[in-house]
C-alpha positions in Angstrom: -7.9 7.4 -21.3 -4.6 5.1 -21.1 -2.9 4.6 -18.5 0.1 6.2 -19.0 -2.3 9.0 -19.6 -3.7 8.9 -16.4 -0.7 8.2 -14.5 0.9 11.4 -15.7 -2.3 13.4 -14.6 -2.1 11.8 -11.6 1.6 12.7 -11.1 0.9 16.6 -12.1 -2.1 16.4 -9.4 -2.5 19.5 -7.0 -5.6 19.0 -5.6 -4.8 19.6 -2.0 -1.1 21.8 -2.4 -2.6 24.9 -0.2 -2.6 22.4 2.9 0.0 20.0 1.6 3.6 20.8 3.9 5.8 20.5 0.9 5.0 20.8 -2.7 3.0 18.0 -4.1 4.8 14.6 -5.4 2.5 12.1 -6.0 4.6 8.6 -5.5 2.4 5.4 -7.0 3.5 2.2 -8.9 1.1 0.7 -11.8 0.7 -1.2 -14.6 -1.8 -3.3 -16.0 0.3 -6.0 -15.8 0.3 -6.1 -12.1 -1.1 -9.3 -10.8 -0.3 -7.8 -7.3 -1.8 -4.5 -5.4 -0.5 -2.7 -2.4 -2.5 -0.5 -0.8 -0.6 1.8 1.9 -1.8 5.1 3.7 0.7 7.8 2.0 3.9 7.8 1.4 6.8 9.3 4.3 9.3 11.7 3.6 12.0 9.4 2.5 9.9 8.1 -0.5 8.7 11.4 -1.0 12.0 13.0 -1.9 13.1 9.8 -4.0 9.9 9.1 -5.7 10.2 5.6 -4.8 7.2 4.1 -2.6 8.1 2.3 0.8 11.4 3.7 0.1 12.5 3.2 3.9 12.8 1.0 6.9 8.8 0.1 6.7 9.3 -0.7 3.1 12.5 -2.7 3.6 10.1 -4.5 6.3 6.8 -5.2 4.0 9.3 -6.5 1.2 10.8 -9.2 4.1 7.3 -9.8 4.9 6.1 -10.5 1.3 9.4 -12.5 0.6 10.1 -10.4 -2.2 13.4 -9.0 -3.7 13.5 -4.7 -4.3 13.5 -5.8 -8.0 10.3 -7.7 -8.2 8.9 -5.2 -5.4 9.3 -2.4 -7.9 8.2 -4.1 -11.3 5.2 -2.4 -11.7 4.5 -5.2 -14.4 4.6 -7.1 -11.5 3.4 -4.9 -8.3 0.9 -1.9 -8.0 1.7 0.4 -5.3 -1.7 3.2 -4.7 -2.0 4.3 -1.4 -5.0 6.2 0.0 -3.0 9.4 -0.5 -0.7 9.7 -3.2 1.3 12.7 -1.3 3.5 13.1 1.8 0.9 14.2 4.2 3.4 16.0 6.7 4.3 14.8 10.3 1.7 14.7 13.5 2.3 14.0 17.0 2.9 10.5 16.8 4.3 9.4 13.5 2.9 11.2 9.8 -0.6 12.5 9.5 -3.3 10.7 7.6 -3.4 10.2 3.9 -5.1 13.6 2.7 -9.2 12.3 2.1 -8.9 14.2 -1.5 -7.0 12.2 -3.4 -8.9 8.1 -3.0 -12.0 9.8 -4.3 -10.5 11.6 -7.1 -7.7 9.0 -8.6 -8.3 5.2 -6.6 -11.5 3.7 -9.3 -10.2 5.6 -12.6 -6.4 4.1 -11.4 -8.1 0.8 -10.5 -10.5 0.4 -13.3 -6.9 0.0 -15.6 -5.3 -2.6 -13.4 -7.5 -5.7 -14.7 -5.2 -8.7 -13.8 -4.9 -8.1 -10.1 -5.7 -11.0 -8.1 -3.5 -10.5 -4.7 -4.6 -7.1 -2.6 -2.3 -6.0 0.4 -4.3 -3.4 2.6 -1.4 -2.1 4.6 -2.8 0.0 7.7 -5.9 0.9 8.8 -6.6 4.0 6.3 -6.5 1.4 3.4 -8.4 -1.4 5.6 -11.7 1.3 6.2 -11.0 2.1 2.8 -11.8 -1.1 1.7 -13.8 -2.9 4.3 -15.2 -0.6 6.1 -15.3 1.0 9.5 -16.3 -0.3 13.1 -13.6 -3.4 13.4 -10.0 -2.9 14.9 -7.1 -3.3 12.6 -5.8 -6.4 15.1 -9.5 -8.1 14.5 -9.6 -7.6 10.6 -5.8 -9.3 10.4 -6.7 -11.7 12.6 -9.7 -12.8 10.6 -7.6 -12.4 7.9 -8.6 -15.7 6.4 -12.1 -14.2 5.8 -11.1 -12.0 2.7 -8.0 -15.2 1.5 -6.7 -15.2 -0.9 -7.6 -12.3 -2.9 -7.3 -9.7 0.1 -5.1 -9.1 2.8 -4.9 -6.9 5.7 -2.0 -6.4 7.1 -0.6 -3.8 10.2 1.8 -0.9 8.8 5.0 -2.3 8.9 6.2 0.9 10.2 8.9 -0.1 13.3 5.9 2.0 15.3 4.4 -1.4 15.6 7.1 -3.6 16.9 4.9 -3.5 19.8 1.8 -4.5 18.2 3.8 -7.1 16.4 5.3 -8.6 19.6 1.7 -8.9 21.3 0.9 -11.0 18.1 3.2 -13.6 17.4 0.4 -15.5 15.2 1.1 -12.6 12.7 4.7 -14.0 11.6 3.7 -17.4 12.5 0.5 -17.9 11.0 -0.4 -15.5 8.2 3.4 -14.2 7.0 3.8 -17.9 6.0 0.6 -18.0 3.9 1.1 -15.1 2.6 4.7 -15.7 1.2 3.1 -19.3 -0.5 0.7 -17.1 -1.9 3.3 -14.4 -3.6 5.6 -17.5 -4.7 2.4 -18.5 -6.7 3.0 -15.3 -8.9 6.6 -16.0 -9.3 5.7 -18.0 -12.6 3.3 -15.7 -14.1 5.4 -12.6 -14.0 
Protein backbone atom coordinates (compact mmCIF):
# COMPACT_ATOMS: atom_id res chain seq x y z
CA UNK A 1 0.00 0.00 0.00
CA UNK A 2 1.15 3.84 -0.71
CA UNK A 3 1.24 6.04 1.49
CA UNK A 4 -1.31 8.23 0.64
CA UNK A 5 -3.20 5.01 0.76
CA UNK A 6 -2.54 4.47 4.17
CA UNK A 7 -2.73 7.87 5.38
CA UNK A 8 -6.31 8.09 4.28
CA UNK A 9 -7.14 4.79 6.12
CA UNK A 10 -5.59 6.07 8.84
CA UNK A 11 -7.64 9.34 8.78
CA UNK A 12 -11.17 7.29 8.29
CA UNK A 13 -9.81 5.11 11.50
CA UNK A 14 -12.49 4.30 14.31
CA UNK A 15 -11.03 1.90 16.17
CA UNK A 16 -11.71 3.17 19.57
CA UNK A 17 -14.95 5.87 18.70
CA UNK A 18 -17.37 3.97 21.48
CA UNK A 19 -14.84 5.41 24.29
CA UNK A 20 -13.47 8.25 22.31
CA UNK A 21 -15.26 11.83 23.89
CA UNK A 22 -15.83 13.35 20.53
CA UNK A 23 -16.04 11.75 17.24
CA UNK A 24 -12.78 10.47 15.97
CA UNK A 25 -10.21 12.86 13.93
CA UNK A 26 -7.08 11.43 13.53
CA UNK A 27 -4.40 14.53 13.23
CA UNK A 28 -0.84 13.17 11.84
CA UNK A 29 1.81 14.81 9.44
CA UNK A 30 3.84 12.42 6.87
CA UNK A 31 5.69 12.07 4.02
CA UNK A 32 8.44 10.01 2.85
CA UNK A 33 10.33 12.83 2.42
CA UNK A 34 10.52 13.60 5.97
CA UNK A 35 14.06 13.63 7.21
CA UNK A 36 12.57 14.60 10.65
CA UNK A 37 9.99 12.58 13.12
CA UNK A 38 8.03 13.92 15.99
CA UNK A 39 6.67 11.78 18.19
CA UNK A 40 3.99 13.35 20.67
CA UNK A 41 1.27 11.64 23.07
CA UNK A 42 -2.08 12.71 21.25
CA UNK A 43 -3.17 15.55 19.98
CA UNK A 44 -5.42 18.44 22.48
CA UNK A 45 -8.49 19.84 21.61
CA UNK A 46 -7.20 22.83 19.75
CA UNK A 47 -5.51 20.70 17.09
CA UNK A 48 -8.26 18.43 17.17
CA UNK A 49 -10.82 20.82 15.90
CA UNK A 50 -8.28 22.35 13.26
CA UNK A 51 -6.68 19.23 12.07
CA UNK A 52 -3.34 20.78 12.56
CA UNK A 53 -0.88 18.98 15.13
CA UNK A 54 0.69 21.03 18.04
CA UNK A 55 -1.74 23.52 16.95
CA UNK A 56 -1.44 25.53 20.38
CA UNK A 57 0.63 27.09 23.05
CA UNK A 58 2.77 23.56 23.44
CA UNK A 59 3.23 23.58 19.71
CA UNK A 60 4.12 27.27 19.45
CA UNK A 61 6.67 26.13 22.38
CA UNK A 62 8.30 22.82 20.58
CA UNK A 63 8.64 24.98 17.25
CA UNK A 64 10.77 27.77 19.55
CA UNK A 65 12.51 24.83 20.95
CA UNK A 66 13.37 23.25 17.55
CA UNK A 67 14.19 26.77 15.99
CA UNK A 68 11.87 26.13 13.38
CA UNK A 69 9.48 28.49 11.47
CA UNK A 70 5.27 27.16 11.35
CA UNK A 71 6.14 26.73 7.62
CA UNK A 72 8.99 24.27 7.81
CA UNK A 73 7.25 22.75 11.09
CA UNK A 74 4.31 21.72 8.82
CA UNK A 75 6.13 20.56 5.56
CA UNK A 76 5.49 17.17 5.89
CA UNK A 77 8.22 16.80 3.09
CA UNK A 78 10.17 18.08 5.70
CA UNK A 79 8.58 17.02 9.27
CA UNK A 80 6.54 13.83 10.34
CA UNK A 81 4.23 14.44 13.05
CA UNK A 82 2.71 10.54 14.62
CA UNK A 83 1.89 10.62 17.97
CA UNK A 84 1.17 7.52 20.17
CA UNK A 85 -2.57 8.33 19.66
CA UNK A 86 -3.68 9.81 16.54
CA UNK A 87 -7.10 11.14 18.35
CA UNK A 88 -8.02 13.66 21.07
CA UNK A 89 -8.12 11.48 24.02
CA UNK A 90 -10.56 13.72 26.15
CA UNK A 91 -9.52 15.71 29.35
CA UNK A 92 -8.51 13.95 32.98
CA UNK A 93 -7.83 15.45 36.26
CA UNK A 94 -4.71 17.04 35.59
CA UNK A 95 -4.26 18.06 31.94
CA UNK A 96 -5.72 15.40 28.77
CA UNK A 97 -5.81 11.73 29.26
CA UNK A 98 -3.29 9.35 27.75
CA UNK A 99 -3.01 8.63 24.05
CA UNK A 100 -5.74 5.68 23.58
CA UNK A 101 -3.15 2.19 23.65
CA UNK A 102 -5.21 1.10 20.30
CA UNK A 103 -4.07 3.13 17.82
CA UNK A 104 0.50 2.68 18.15
CA UNK A 105 -0.16 -1.01 17.62
CA UNK A 106 -2.54 -0.75 14.85
CA UNK A 107 -1.01 2.37 12.57
CA UNK A 108 2.88 3.33 14.16
CA UNK A 109 5.20 0.34 11.98
CA UNK A 110 2.88 0.25 8.72
CA UNK A 111 3.13 4.47 9.00
CA UNK A 112 6.74 4.10 9.87
CA UNK A 113 7.85 1.45 7.56
CA UNK A 114 6.92 4.34 4.60
CA UNK A 115 9.01 7.12 6.15
CA UNK A 116 12.54 5.70 4.98
CA UNK A 117 14.67 8.94 5.09
CA UNK A 118 14.15 9.87 8.71
CA UNK A 119 17.34 10.42 10.53
CA UNK A 120 16.27 13.04 13.42
CA UNK A 121 13.46 11.38 16.05
CA UNK A 122 11.87 13.84 18.68
CA UNK A 123 10.13 11.71 21.52
CA UNK A 124 8.01 14.41 23.06
CA UNK A 125 6.60 13.06 26.56
CA UNK A 126 6.79 10.10 28.32
CA UNK A 127 4.06 8.04 26.32
CA UNK A 128 6.33 8.33 23.17
CA UNK A 129 9.69 7.92 25.38
CA UNK A 130 8.23 4.13 26.92
CA UNK A 131 7.10 3.81 23.49
CA UNK A 132 10.34 3.77 22.29
CA UNK A 133 12.75 3.02 25.00
CA UNK A 134 11.16 1.43 27.30
CA UNK A 135 9.81 1.60 30.76
CA UNK A 136 11.52 1.83 34.34
CA UNK A 137 13.60 5.28 33.81
CA UNK A 138 12.04 8.78 34.63
CA UNK A 139 11.36 11.10 31.77
CA UNK A 140 13.96 13.77 33.69
CA UNK A 141 16.79 10.75 33.60
CA UNK A 142 16.10 9.69 29.83
CA UNK A 143 16.49 13.75 28.80
CA UNK A 144 19.13 14.10 30.81
CA UNK A 145 21.08 11.18 29.31
CA UNK A 146 19.87 12.45 26.37
CA UNK A 147 23.34 12.26 24.73
CA UNK A 148 23.03 8.38 24.88
CA UNK A 149 20.45 8.03 21.97
CA UNK A 150 22.38 11.57 19.85
CA UNK A 151 21.90 12.30 17.27
CA UNK A 152 19.32 10.15 15.81
CA UNK A 153 16.95 10.27 18.92
CA UNK A 154 15.80 12.75 21.22
CA UNK A 155 13.75 12.80 24.25
CA UNK A 156 12.36 15.62 25.11
CA UNK A 157 9.65 16.78 28.23
CA UNK A 158 6.03 17.88 26.65
CA UNK A 159 6.34 21.29 26.03
CA UNK A 160 2.97 21.65 27.43
CA UNK A 161 3.19 25.17 29.90
CA UNK A 162 2.27 22.11 32.56
CA UNK A 163 6.02 21.87 32.80
CA UNK A 164 7.29 25.33 33.38
CA UNK A 165 8.00 23.89 36.57
CA UNK A 166 9.83 20.91 35.49
CA UNK A 167 11.58 23.24 33.05
CA UNK A 168 12.68 25.74 35.80
CA UNK A 169 14.19 22.89 38.03
CA UNK A 170 16.26 22.11 34.83
CA UNK A 171 18.00 24.81 33.46
CA UNK A 172 20.56 22.42 31.67
CA UNK A 173 17.50 21.58 29.39
CA UNK A 174 17.60 25.12 27.48
CA UNK A 175 21.25 25.45 28.23
CA UNK A 176 22.68 22.34 27.27
CA UNK A 177 20.58 20.17 24.94
CA UNK A 178 18.05 23.03 23.19
CA UNK A 179 21.39 24.34 21.81
CA UNK A 180 22.40 20.98 20.26
CA UNK A 181 19.47 20.22 19.24
CA UNK A 182 18.83 23.50 17.16
CA UNK A 183 22.65 22.76 15.42
CA UNK A 184 21.25 19.54 14.66
CA UNK A 185 17.77 20.80 12.90
CA UNK A 186 19.93 23.60 11.02
CA UNK A 187 21.86 20.59 9.57
CA UNK A 188 18.54 19.64 7.64
CA UNK A 189 18.01 23.13 6.52
CA UNK A 190 20.05 22.21 3.23
CA UNK A 191 18.55 19.00 2.46
CA UNK A 192 14.97 20.05 2.53
Amino acid sequence: MLLPELLQEVRACRICARVLPLEPRPVIQADSRARILIVGQAPGLKAHETGIPFNDPSGDRLREWLGMSRDDFYDAEKVAILPMGFCYPGRGKSGDNPPRPECAPAWRQPLLDHLPNVELTLLVGRYAQEWYLGKGTSLTERVQNWRDLWPQQVPLPHPSPRNNLWLRRNPWFEQELLPELRQRIEQFRGLY
